[in-house]
Backbone of each chain as ProteinMPNN parsed JSONL, in Angstrom:
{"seq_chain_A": "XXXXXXXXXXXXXXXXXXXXXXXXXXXXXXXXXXXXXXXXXXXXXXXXXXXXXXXXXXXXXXXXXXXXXXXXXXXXXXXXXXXXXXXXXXXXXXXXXX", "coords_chain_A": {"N_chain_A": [[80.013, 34.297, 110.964], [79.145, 31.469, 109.52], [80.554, 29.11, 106.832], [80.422, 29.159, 103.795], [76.984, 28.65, 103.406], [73.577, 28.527, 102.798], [72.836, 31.048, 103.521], [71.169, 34.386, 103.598], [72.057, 36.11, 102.062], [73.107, 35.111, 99.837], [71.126, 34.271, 97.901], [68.665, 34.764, 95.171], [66.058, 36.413, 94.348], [63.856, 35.997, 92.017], [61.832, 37.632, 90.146], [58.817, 39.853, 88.329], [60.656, 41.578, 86.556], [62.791, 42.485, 84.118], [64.833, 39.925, 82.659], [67.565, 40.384, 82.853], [67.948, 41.974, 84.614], [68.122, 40.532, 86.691], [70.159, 38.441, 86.181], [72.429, 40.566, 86.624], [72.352, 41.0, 89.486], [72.52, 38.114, 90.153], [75.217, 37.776, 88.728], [76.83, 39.588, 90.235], [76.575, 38.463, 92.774], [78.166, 36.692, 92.869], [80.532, 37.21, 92.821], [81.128, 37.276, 95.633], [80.576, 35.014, 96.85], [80.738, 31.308, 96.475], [78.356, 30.246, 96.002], [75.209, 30.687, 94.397], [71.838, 31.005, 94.915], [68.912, 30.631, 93.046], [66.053, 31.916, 92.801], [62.248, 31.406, 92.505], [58.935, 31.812, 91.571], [55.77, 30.924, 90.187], [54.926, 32.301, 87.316], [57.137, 33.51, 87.38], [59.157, 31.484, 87.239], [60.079, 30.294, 84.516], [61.497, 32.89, 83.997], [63.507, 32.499, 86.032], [64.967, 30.328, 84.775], [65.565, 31.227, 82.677], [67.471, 33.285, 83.759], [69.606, 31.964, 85.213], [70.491, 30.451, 82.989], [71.413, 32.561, 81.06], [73.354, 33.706, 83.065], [75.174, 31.219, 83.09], [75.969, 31.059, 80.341], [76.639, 32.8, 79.647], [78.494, 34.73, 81.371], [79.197, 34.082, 83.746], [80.69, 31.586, 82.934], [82.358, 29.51, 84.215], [80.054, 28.315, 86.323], [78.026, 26.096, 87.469], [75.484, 24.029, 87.308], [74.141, 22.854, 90.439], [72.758, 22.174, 91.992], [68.689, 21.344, 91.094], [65.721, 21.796, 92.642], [62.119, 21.797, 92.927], [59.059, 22.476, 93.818], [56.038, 23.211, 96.108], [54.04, 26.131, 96.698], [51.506, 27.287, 99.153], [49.842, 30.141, 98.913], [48.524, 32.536, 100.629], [45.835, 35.217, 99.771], [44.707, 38.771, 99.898], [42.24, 38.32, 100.698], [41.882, 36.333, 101.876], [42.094, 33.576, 100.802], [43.572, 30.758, 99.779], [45.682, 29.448, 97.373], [47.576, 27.434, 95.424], [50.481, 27.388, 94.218], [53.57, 26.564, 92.363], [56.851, 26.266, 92.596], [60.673, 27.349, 92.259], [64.361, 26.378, 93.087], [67.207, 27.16, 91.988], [70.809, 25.923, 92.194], [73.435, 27.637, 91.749], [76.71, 27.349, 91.368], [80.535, 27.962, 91.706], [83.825, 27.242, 91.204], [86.513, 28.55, 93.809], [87.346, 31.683, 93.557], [89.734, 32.421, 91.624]], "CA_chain_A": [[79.413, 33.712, 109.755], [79.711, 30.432, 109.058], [80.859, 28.572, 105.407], [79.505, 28.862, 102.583], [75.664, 28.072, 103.24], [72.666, 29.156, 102.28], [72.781, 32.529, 104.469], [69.881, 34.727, 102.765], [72.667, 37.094, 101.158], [73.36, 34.325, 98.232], [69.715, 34.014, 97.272], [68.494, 36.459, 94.336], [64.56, 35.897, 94.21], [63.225, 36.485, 90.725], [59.971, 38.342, 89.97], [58.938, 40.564, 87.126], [61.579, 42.645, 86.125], [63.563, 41.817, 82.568], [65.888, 38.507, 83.348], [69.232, 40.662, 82.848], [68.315, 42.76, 85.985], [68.489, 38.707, 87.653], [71.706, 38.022, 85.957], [73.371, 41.226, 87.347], [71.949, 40.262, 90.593], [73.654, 37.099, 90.259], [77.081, 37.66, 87.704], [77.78, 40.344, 91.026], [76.567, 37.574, 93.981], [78.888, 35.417, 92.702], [81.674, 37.973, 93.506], [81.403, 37.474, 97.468], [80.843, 33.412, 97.095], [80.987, 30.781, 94.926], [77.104, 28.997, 95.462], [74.497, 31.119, 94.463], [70.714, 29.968, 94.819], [67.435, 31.694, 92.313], [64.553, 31.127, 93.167], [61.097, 32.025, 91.811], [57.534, 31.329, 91.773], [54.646, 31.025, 89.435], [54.874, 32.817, 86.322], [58.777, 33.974, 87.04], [59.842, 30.34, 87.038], [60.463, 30.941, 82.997], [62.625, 33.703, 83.935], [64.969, 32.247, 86.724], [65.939, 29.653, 84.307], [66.495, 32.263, 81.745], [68.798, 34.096, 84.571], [70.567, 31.207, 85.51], [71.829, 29.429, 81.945], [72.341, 33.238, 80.606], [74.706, 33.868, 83.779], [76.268, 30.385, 82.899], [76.613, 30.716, 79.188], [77.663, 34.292, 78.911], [78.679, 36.244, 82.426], [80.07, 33.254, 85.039], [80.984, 30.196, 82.72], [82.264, 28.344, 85.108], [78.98, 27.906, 87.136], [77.786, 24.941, 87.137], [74.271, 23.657, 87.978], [74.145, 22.159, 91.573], [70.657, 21.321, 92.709], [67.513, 22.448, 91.138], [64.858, 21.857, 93.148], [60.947, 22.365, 92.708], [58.221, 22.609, 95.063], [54.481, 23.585, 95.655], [54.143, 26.798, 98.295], [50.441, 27.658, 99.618], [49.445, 31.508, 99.185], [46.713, 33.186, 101.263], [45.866, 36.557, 99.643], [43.828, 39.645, 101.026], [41.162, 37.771, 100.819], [41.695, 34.837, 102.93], [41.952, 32.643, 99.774], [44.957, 29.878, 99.658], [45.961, 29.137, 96.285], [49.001, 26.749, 95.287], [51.505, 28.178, 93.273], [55.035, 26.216, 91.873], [58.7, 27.281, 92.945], [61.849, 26.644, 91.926], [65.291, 26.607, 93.681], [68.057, 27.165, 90.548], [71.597, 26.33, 92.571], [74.457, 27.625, 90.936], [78.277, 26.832, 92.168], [81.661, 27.835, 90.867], [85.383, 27.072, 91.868], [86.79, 29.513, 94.779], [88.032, 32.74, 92.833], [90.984, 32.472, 91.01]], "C_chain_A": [[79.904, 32.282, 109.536], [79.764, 29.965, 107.358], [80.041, 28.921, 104.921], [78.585, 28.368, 102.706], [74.74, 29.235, 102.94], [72.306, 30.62, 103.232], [71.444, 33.623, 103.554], [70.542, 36.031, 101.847], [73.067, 36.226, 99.602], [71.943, 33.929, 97.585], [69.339, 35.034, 96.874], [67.424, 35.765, 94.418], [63.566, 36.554, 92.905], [61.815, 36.42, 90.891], [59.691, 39.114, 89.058], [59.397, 41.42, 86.48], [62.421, 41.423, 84.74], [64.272, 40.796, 83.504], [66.824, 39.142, 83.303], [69.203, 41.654, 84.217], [68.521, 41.196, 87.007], [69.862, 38.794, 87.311], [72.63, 39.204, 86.558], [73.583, 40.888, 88.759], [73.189, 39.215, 90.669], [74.593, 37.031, 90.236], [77.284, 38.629, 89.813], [77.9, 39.491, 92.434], [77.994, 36.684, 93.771], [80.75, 36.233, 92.983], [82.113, 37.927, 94.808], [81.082, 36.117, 97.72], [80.272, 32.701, 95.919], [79.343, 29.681, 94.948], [76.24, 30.742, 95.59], [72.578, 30.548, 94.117], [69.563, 31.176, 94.101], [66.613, 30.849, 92.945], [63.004, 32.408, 92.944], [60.018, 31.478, 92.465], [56.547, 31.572, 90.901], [55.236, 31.415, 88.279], [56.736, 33.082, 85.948], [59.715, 32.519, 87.099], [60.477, 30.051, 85.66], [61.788, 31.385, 83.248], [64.101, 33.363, 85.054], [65.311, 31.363, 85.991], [66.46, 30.004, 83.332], [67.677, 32.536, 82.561], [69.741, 33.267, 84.789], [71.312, 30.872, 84.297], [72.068, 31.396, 81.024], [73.367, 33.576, 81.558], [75.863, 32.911, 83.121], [76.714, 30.62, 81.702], [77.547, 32.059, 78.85], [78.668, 35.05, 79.65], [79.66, 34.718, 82.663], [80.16, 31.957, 84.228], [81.222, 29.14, 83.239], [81.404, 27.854, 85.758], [79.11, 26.378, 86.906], [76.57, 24.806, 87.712], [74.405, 22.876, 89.192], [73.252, 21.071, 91.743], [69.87, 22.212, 91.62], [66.385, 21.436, 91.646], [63.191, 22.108, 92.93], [59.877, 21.849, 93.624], [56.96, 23.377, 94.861], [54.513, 24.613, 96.763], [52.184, 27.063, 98.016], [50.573, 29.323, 99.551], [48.753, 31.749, 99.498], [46.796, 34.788, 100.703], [45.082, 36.959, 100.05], [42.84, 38.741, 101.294], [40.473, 36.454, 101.461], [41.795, 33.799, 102.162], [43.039, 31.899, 99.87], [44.639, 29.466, 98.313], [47.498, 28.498, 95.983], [49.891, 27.466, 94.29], [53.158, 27.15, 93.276], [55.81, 27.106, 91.843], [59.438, 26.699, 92.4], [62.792, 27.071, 92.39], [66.359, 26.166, 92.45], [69.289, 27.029, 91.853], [72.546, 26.644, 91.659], [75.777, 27.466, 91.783], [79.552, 27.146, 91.106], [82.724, 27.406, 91.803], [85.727, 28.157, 92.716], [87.764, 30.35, 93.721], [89.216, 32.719, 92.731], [91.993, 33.237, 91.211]], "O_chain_A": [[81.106, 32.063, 109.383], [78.95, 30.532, 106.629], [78.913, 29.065, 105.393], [78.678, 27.251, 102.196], [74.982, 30.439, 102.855], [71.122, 30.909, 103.399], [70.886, 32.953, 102.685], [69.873, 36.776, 101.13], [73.256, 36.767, 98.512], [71.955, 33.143, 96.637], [69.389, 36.097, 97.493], [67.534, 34.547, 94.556], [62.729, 37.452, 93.004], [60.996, 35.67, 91.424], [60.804, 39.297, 88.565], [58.677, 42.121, 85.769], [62.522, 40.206, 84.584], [64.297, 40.808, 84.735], [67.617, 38.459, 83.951], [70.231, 42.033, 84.779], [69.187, 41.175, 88.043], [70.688, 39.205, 88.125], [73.688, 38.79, 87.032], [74.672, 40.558, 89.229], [74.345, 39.37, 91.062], [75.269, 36.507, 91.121], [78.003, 37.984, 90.576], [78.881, 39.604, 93.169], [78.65, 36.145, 94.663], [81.811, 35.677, 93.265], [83.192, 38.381, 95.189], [81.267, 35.812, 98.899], [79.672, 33.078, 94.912], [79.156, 28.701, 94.226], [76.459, 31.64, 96.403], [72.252, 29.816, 93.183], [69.413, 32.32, 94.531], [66.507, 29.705, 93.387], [62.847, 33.613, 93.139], [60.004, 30.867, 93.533], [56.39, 32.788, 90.8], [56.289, 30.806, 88.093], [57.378, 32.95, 84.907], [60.94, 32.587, 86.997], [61.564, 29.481, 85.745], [62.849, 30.817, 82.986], [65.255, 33.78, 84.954], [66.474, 31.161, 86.341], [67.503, 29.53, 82.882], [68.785, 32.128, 82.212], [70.876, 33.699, 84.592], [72.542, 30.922, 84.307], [73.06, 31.406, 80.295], [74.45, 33.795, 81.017], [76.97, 33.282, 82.732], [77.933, 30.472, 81.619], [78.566, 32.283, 78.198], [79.5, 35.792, 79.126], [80.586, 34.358, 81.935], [79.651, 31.024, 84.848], [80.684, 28.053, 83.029], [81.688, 26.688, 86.034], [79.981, 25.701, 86.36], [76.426, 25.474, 88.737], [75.003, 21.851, 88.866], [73.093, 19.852, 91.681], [70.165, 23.359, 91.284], [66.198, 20.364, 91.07], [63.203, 23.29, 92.588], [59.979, 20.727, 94.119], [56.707, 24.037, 93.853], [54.964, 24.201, 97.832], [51.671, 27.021, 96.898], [51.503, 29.788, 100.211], [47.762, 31.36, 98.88], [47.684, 35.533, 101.117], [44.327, 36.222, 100.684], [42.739, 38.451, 102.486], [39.383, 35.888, 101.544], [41.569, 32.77, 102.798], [43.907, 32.708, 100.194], [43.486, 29.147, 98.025], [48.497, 29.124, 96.337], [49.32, 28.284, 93.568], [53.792, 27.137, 94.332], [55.777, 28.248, 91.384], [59.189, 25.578, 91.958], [62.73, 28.3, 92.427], [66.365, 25.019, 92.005], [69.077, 27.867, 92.729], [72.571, 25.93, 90.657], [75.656, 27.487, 93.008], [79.596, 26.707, 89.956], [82.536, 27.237, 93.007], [85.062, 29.111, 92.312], [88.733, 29.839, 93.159], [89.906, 32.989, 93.714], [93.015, 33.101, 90.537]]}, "seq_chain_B": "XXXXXXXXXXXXXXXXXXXXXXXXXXXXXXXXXXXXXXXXXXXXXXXXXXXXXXXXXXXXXXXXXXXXXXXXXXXXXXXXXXXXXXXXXXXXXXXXXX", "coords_chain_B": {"N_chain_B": [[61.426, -3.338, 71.895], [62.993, -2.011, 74.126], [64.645, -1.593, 77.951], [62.486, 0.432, 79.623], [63.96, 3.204, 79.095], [64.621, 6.402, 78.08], [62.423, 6.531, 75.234], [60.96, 8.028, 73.074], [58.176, 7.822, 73.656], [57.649, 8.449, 76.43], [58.166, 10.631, 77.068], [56.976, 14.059, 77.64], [55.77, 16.86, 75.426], [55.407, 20.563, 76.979], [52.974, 22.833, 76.25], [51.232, 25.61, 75.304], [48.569, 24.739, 76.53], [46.119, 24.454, 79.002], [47.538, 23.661, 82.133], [46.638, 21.473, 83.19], [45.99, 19.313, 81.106], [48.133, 18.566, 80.183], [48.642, 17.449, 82.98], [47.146, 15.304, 82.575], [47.847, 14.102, 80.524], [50.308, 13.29, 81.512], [49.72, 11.304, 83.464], [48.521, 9.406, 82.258], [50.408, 8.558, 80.859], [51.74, 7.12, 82.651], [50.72, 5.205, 83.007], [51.996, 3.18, 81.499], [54.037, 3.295, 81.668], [57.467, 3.332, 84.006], [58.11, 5.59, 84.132], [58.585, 9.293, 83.779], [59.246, 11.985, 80.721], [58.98, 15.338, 81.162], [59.167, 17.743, 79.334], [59.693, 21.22, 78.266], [59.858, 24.424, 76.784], [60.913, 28.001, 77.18], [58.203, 30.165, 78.004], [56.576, 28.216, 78.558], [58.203, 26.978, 80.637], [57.105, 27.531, 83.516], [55.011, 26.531, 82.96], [55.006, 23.229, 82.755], [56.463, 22.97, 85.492], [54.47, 23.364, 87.214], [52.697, 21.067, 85.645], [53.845, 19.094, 86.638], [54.208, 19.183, 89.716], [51.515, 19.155, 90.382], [50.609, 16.836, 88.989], [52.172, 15.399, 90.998], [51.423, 15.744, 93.784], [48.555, 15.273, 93.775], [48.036, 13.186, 92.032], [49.876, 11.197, 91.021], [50.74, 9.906, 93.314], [52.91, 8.486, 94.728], [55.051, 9.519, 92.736], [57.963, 10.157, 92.209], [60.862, 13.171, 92.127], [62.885, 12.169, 89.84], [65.112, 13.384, 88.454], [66.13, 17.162, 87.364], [66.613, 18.866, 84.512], [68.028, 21.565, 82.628], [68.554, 24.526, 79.663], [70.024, 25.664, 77.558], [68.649, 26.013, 73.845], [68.874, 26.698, 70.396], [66.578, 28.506, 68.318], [65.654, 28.925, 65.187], [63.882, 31.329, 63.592], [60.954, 31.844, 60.978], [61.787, 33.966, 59.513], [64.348, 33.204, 59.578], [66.207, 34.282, 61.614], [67.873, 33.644, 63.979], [67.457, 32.852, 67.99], [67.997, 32.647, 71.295], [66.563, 30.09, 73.452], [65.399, 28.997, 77.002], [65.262, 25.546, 78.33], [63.438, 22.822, 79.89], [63.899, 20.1, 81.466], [61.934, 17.525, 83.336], [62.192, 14.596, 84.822], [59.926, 12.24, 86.206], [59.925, 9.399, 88.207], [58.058, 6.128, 88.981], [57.56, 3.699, 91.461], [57.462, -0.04, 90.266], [54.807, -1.134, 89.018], [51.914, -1.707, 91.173]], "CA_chain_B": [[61.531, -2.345, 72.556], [64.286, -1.773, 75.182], [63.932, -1.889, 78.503], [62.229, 1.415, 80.379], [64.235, 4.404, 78.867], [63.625, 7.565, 77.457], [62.181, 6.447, 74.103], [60.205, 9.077, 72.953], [56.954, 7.852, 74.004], [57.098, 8.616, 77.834], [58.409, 12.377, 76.804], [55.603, 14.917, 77.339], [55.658, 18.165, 75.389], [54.353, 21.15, 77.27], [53.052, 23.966, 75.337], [49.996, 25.997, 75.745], [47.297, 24.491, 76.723], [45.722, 24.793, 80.335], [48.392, 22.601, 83.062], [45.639, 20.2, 83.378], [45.804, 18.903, 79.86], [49.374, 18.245, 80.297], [48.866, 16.62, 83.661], [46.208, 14.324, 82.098], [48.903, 13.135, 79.724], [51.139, 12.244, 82.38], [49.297, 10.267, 84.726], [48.309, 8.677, 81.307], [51.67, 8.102, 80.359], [52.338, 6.58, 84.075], [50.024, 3.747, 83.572], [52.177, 2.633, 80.754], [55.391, 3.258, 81.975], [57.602, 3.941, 85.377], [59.109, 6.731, 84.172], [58.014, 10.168, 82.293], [59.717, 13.034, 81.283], [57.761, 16.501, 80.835], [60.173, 19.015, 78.342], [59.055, 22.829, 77.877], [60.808, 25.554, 76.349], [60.38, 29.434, 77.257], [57.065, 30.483, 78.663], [55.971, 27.056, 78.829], [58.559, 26.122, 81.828], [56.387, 27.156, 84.624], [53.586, 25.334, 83.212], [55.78, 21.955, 83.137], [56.406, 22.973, 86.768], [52.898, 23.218, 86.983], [51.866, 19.833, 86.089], [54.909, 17.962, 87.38], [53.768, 19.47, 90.906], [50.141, 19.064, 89.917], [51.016, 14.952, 88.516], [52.825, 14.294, 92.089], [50.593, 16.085, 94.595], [47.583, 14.768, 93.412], [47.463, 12.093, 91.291], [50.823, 10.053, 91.478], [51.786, 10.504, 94.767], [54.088, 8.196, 94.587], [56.126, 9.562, 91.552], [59.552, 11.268, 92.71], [61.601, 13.568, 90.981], [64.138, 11.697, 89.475], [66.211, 14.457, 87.423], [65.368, 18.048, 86.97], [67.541, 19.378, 83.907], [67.966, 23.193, 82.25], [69.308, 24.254, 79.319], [69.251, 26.718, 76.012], [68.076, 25.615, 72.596], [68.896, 28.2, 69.32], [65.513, 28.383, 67.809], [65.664, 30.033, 63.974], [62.298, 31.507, 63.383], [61.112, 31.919, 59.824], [63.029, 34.853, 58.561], [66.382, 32.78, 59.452], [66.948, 34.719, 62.447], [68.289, 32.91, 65.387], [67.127, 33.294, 69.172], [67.979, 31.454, 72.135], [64.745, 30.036, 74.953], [65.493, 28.201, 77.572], [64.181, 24.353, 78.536], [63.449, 22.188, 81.133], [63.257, 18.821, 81.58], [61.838, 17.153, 84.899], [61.873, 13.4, 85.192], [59.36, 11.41, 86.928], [59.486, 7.903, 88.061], [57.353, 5.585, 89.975], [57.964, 2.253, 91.485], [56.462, -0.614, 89.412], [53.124, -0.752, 89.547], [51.392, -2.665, 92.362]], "C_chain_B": [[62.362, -2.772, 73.636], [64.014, -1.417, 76.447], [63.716, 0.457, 79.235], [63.342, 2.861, 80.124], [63.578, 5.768, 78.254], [63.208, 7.399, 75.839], [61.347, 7.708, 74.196], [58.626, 9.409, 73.479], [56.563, 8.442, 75.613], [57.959, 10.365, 77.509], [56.725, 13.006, 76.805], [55.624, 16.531, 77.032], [55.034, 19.369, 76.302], [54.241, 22.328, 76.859], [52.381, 24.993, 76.015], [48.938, 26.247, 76.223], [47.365, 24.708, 78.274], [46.943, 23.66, 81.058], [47.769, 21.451, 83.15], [45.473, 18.915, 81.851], [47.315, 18.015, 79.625], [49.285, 16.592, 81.48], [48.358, 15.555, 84.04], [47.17, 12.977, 81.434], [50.155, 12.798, 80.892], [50.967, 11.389, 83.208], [48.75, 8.826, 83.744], [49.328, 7.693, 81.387], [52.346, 6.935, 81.758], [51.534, 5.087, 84.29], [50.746, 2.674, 82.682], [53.916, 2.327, 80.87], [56.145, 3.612, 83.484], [58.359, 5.485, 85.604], [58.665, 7.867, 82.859], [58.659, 11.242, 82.273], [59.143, 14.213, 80.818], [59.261, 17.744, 80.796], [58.742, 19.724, 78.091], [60.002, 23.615, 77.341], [60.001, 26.889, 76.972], [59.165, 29.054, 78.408], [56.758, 29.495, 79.586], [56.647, 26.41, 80.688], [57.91, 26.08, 82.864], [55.057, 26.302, 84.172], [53.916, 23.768, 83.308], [56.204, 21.872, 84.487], [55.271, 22.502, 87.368], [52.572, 22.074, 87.122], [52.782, 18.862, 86.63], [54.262, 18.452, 88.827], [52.415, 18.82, 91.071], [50.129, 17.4, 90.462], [51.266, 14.197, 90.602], [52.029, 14.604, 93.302], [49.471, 15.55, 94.509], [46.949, 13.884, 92.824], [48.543, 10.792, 91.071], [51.173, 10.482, 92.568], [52.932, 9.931, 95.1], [55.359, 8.21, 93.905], [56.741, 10.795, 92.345], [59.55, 11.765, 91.38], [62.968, 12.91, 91.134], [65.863, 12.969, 89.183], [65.399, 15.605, 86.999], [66.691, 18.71, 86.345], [67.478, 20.773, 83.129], [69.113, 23.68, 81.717], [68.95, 25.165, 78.253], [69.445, 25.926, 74.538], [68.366, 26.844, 72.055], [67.962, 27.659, 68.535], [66.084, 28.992, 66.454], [63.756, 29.643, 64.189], [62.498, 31.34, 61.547], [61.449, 32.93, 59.054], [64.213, 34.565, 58.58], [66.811, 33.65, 60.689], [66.927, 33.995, 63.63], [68.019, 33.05, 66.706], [67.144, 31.788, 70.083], [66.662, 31.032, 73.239], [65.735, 29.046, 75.347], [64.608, 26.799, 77.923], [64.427, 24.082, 79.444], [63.081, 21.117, 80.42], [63.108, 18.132, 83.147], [61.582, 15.88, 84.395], [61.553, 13.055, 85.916], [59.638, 9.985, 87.264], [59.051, 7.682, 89.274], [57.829, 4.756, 90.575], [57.164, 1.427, 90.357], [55.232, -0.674, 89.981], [52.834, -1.965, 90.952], [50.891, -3.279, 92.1]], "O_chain_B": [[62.356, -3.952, 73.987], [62.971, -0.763, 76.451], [64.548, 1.365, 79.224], [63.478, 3.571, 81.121], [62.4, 6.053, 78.04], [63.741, 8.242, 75.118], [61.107, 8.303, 75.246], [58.035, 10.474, 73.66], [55.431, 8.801, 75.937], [58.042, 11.001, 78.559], [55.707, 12.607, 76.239], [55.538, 17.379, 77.92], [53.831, 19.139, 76.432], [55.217, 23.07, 76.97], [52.745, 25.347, 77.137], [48.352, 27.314, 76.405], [48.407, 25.068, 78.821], [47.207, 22.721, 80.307], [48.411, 20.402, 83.187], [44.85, 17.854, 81.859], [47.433, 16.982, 78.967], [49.571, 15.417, 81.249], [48.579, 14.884, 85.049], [47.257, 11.762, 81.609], [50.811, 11.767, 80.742], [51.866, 10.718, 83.714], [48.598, 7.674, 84.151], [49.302, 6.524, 81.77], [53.282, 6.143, 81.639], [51.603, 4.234, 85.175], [50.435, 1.49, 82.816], [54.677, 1.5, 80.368], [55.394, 4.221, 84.246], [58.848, 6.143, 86.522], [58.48, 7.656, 81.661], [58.888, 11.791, 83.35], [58.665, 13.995, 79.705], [59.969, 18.285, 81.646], [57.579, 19.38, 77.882], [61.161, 23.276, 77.58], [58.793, 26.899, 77.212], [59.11, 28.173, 79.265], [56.655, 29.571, 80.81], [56.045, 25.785, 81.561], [57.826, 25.001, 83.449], [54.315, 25.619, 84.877], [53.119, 23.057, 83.92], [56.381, 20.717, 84.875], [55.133, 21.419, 87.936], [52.184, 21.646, 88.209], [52.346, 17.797, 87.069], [53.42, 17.576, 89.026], [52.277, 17.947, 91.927], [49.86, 16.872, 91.542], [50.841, 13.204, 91.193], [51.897, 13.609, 94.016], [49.221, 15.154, 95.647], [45.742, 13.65, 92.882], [48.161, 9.626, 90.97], [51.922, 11.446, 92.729], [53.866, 10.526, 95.638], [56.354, 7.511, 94.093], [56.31, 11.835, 92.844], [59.016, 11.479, 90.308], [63.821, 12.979, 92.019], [67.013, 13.132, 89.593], [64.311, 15.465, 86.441], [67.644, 19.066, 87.038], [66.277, 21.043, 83.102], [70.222, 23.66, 82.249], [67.778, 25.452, 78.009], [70.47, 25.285, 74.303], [68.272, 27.898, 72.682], [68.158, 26.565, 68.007], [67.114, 29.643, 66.632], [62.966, 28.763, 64.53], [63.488, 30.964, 60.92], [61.402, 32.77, 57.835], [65.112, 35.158, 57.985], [68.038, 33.722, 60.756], [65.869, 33.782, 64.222], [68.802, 33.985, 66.872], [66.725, 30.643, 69.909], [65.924, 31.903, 73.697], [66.56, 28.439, 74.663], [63.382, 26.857, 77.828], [65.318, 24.6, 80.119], [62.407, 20.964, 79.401], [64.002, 18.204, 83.99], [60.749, 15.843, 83.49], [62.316, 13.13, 86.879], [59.524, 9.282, 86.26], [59.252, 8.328, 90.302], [59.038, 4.828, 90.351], [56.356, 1.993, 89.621], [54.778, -0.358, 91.081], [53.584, -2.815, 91.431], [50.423, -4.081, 92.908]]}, "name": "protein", "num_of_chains": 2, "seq": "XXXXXXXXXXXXXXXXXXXXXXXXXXXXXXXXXXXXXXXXXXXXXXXXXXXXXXXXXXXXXXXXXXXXXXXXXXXXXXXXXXXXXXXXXXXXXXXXXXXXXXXXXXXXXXXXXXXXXXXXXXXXXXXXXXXXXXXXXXXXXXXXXXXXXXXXXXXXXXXXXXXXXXXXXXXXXXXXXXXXXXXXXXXXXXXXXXXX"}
């Protein structure tokens, strides 16, 4: 394994479930390293920035915002249709466990 | 007036309305200034995703993201009870014009 990078075990990917099933997600990622990355799309873009500032304000204080990121992805559904849809990449980062 | 900051005028609420209505007023706002910033609260954030994506894909192509910020607000409603939403703010800027 190498350092601390984006490996696909520190990325929680929010979608329509309440935001505190995200923040568990997260408050427990942040137990096995100190950057964790959300990331959404469309409609759940709302809710990863709920998940992220309630992790920071209530669960993992120390976080800190890194990067956030935003971006356009292409979807093709059954139907052969491409439709654009907005993402967002939330990083979060704390100090190496105390 | 002072030079090119965030006075209030290059701020662009985004509420409700369709993304397109939004990303009318920013390409507006871009002929008047080099720099815009598009605040949402709650719901609203993916639609400020929305037309910031919208704004730079299609109609400024040359406007970067400057600064993309995220953050909680304590709303009181009108019975006095308190509730937190989250915001966004994404800053645009252009070069000067051509």
């Amino acid at each position: 394994m190498t350092e601390e990078r984006r490996t696909d075990e520190n990325v929680i990917y929010v979608g329509s479930k309440p935001p505190m099933s995200y923040v568990l997600a997260v408050v427990t990622q942040f137990s096995d390293s100190t950057e964790v990355v959300i990331k959404a799309r469309g409609r759940a873009i709302s809710r990863a920035v709920d998940a992220a500032e309630i992790t920071r304000n209530r669960f993992v204080t120390d976080a800190k915002i890194k990067e956030i990121k935003i971006g356009t992805e292409s979807i093709t559904n059954e139907e052969g249709r491409t439709s654009n849809v907005s993402s967002i990449e939330i990083c979060l980062t704390k100090k190496k466990s105390k």
